[in-house]
N, C-alpha and C positions, 0 to 999 in steps of 0.2 A: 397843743390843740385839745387833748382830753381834758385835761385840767382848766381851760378855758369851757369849756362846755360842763363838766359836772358843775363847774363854778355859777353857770348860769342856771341849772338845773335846780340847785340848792337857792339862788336867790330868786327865783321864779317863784319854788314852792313855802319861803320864808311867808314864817307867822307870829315867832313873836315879839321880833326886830320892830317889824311893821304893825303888830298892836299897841306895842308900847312907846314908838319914837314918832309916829307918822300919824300927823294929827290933820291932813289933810285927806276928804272921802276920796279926792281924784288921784290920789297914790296911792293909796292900798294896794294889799295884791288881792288874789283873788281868794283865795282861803279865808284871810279877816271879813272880806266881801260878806263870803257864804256864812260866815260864824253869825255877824251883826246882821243877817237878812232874817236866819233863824230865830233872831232873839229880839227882833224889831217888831214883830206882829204880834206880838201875846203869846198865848197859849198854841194854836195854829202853826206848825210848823210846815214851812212848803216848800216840801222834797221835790219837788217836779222843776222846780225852779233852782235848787240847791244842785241838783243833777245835773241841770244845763249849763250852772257856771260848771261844772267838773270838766261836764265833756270839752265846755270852749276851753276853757282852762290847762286841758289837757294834750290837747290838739296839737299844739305849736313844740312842744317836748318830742312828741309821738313823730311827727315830722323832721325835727332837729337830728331825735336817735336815728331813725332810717336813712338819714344822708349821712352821715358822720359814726354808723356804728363799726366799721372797721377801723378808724382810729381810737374809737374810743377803746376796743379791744384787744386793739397794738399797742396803746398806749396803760393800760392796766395792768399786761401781762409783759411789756418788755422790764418792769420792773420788781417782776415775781419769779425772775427766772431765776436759778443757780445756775452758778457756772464758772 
């Protein structure tokens, strides 16, 4: 279960898998999103909008960890143990 979740965690927050292979705007993730939104307008960079894909962007992770963070911490630490 951990290792399915950090695996979704890392493909969620991919940036440059998704810059470089995914040539379609309706797959990106949201990071490339934010990158080409800052650098679509000119000089004009707009952080208010950069911000809100974070938060949405962010949410689903934040939620993910709170249901599932005693496995993910069973699952980190049953393989740190000595014994």
């Amino acid at each position: 279960v951990t290792t399915g979740i950090l695996t979704f965690i890392f493909a969620w927050n991919e940036f440059i898998l998704s810059l470089t292979f995914i040539s379609q705007e309706s797959m990106k993730t949201l990071p490339v999103a934010a990158a080409q939104l800052s650098g679509s307008l000119g000089k004009e960079i707009p952080y208010g909008a950069i911000a809100a894909m974070t938060v949405i962007g962010t949410f689903p992770l934040v939620v993910l960890v709170m249901f599932f963070q005693g496995k993910i911490v069973q699952g980190l630490t049953s393989g740190a143990v000595k014994g």
